[in-house]
DRENMARMI-319885 format. One line per 4 residues: number of its first residue (from 1); for each residue x, y, z of C-alpha. Coordinates in nm, 4 decimals. Each point is the difference from the previous one (the first is absolute). Layout:
! DRENMARMI-319885
NUM = X/Y/Z  ...
This chain:
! DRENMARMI-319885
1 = 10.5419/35.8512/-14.3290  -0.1175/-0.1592/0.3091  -0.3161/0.1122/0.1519  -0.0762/0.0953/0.3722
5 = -0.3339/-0.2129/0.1082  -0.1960/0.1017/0.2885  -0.1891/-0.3235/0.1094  -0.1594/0.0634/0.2858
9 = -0.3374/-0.1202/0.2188  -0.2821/0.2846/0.0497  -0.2974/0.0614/0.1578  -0.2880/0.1088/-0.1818
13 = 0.0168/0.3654/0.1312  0.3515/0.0261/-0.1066  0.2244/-0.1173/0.3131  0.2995/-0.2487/-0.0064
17 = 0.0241/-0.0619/0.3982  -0.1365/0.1048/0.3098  0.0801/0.3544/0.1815  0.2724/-0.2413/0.1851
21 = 0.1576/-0.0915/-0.3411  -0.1602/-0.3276/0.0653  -0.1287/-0.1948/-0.3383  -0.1080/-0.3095/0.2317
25 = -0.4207/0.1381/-0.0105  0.0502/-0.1027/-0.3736  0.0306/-0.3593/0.0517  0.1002/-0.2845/-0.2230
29 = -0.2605/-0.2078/-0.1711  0.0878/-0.3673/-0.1804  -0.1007/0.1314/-0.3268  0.2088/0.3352/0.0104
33 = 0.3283/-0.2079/0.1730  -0.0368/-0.2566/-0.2693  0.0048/0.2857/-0.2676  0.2847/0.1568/0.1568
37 = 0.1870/-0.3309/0.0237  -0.0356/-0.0769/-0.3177  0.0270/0.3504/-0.2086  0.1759/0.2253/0.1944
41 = 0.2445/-0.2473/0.2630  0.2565/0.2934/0.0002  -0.2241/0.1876/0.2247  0.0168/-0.2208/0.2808
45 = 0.2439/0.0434/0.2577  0.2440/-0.2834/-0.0249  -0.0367/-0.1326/0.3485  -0.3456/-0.0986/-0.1069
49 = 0.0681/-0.1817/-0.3285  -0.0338/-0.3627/0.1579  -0.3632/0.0798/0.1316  -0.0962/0.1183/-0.3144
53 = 0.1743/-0.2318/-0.1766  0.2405/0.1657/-0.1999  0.3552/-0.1398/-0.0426  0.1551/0.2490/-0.2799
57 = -0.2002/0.2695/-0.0789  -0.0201/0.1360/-0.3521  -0.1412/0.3207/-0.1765  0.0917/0.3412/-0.1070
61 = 0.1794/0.1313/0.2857  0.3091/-0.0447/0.1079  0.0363/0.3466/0.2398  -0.2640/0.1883/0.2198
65 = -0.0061/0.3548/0.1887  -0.1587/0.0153/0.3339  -0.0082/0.3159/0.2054  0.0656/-0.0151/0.4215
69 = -0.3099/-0.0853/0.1243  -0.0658/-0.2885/-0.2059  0.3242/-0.1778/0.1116  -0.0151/0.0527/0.3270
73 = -0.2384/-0.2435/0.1098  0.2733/-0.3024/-0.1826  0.3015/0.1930/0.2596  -0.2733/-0.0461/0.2705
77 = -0.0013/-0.3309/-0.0562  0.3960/-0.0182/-0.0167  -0.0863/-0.0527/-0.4184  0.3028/0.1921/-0.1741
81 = -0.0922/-0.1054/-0.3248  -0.3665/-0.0727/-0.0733  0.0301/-0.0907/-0.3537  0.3242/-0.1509/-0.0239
85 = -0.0545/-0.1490/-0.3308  -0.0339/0.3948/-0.1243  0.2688/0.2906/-0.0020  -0.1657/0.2066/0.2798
89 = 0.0064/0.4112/0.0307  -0.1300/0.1738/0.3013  -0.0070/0.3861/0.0034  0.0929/0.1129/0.3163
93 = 0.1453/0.2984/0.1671  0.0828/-0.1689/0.3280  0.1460/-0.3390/-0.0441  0.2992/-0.1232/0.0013
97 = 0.1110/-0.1952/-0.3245  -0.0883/-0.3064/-0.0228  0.2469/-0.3230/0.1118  -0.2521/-0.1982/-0.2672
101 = 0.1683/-0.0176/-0.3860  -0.3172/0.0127/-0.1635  -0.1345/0.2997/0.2354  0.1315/0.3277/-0.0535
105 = -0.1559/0.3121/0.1433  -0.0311/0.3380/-0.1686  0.0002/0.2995/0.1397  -0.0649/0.2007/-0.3378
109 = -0.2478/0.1181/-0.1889  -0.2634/-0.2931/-0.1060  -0.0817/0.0900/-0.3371  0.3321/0.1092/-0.1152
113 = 0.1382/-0.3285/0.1418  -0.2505/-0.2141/-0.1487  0.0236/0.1704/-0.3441  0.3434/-0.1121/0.0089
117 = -0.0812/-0.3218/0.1103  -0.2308/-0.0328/-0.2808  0.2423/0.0405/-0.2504  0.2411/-0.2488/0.1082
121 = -0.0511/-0.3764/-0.1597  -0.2741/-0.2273/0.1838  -0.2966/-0.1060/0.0920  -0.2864/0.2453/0.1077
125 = 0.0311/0.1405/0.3478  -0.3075/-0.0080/0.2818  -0.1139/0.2659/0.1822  -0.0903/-0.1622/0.3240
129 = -0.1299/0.2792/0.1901  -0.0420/0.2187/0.1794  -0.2447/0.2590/-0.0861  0.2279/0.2836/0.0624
133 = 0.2604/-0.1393/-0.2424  -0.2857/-0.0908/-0.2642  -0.0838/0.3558/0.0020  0.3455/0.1491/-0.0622
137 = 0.0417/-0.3223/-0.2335  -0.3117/0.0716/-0.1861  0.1321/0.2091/-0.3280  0.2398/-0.3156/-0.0592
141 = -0.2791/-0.2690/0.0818  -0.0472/-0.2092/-0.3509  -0.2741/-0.2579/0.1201  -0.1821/-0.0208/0.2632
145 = -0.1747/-0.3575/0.1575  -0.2274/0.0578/0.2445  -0.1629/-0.2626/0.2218  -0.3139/0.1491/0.0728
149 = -0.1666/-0.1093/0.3415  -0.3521/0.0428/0.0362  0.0040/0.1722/0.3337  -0.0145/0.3365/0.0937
153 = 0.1884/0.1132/0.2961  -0.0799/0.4430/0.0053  0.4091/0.0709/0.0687  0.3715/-0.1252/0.0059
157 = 0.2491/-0.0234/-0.2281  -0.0885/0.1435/-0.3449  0.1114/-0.1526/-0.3306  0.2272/0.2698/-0.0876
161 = 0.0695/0.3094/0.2483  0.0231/0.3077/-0.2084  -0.2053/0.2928/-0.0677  -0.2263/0.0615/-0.3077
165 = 0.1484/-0.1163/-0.3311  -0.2005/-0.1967/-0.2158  0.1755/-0.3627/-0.1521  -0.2129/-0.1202/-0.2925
169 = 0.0460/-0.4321/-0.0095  -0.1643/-0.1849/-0.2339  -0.2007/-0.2815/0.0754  0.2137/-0.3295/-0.1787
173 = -0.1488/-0.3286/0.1980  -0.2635/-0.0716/0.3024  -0.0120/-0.3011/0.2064  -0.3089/-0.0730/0.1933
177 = 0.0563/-0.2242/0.3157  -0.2526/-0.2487/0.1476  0.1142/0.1796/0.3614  -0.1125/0.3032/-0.1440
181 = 0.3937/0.1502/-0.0319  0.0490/0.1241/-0.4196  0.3360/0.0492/-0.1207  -0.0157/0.3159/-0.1985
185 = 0.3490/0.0278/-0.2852  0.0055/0.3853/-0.1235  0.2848/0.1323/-0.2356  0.1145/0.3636/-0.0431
189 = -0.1744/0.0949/-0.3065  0.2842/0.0675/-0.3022  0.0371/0.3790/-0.0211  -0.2343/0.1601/-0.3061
């Protein structure tokens, strides 16, 4: 069965963007773009492949989920389809569907669509963001990759928006960066 993925950049005190919805505080260092480019290219949006070098981009997804607020700043832009390369779901309550084949927005519920879409054939699917989806995602999340930033920033976006309910991970892999960013895997521990 496919596995839902939340890969995601955080600040040490648990935020994913800026009271705004802005993630641009965060930053991109040479060592954490080259690790991106080179073991996660899916995650970048297609429009930026060439500066980062990445003609065809390989890996273990082949779909994401996004929620409103983190596409909207690609429509700003006049970006329909941010990752092209990927099959692209917004949830959204207010927009029109999409003109874009490989965008369709959902209207649904989140975790009943994306159990479904879990146990059709493919690749693993992304969450992308936001933290209000993450949190109504989080029951179904399988792994999550967090890019931890060593910065502290007191409020904004949280990791995942919901109210108390403890979700054990366990700790698989930890990458220390030079820049000071560590890229923390966890997996959903198998049920006793």
């Amino acid at each position: 069965m496919r596995k839902l993925v939340y890969y995601v950049a955080s600040t040490l005190d648990g935020f994913i963007a800026a009271p705004d919805g802005s993630p641009d505080f965060f930053g991109l260092e040479p060592d954490l773009a080259a690790h991106i480019a080179t073991h996660w290219p899916q995650t970048l949006p297609t429009f930026t492949h060439p500066q980062f070098g990445v003609e065809n981009p390989q890996g273990r997804f082949d779909a994401l989920v996004m929620g409103r607020a983190t596409y909207d700043p690609a429509l700003k832009i006049g970006i329909t389809s941010p990752y092209a390369h990927l099959r692209q779901y917004v949830f959204s309550r207010s927009l029109p569907p999409s003109t874009e084949p490989e965008v369709e927005i959902v209207a649904g519920d989140p975790a009943e669509f994306v159990r479904a879409l879990k146990r059709e054939p493919g690749g693993d699917i992304w969450l992308c963001g936001g933290g209000q989806l993450a949190g109504q995602l989080l029951p179904e999340v399988d792994e999550l990759v967090l890019k931890l930033n060593p910065v502290l920033v007191g409020s904004g976006v949280p990791l995942a928006s919901r109210g108390f309910e403890p979700h054990r991970f366990r700790l698989v892999e930890s990458l220390p960066l030079a820049s000071g960013t560590v890229v923390l895997l966890y997996t959903r521990p198998e049920p006793a």
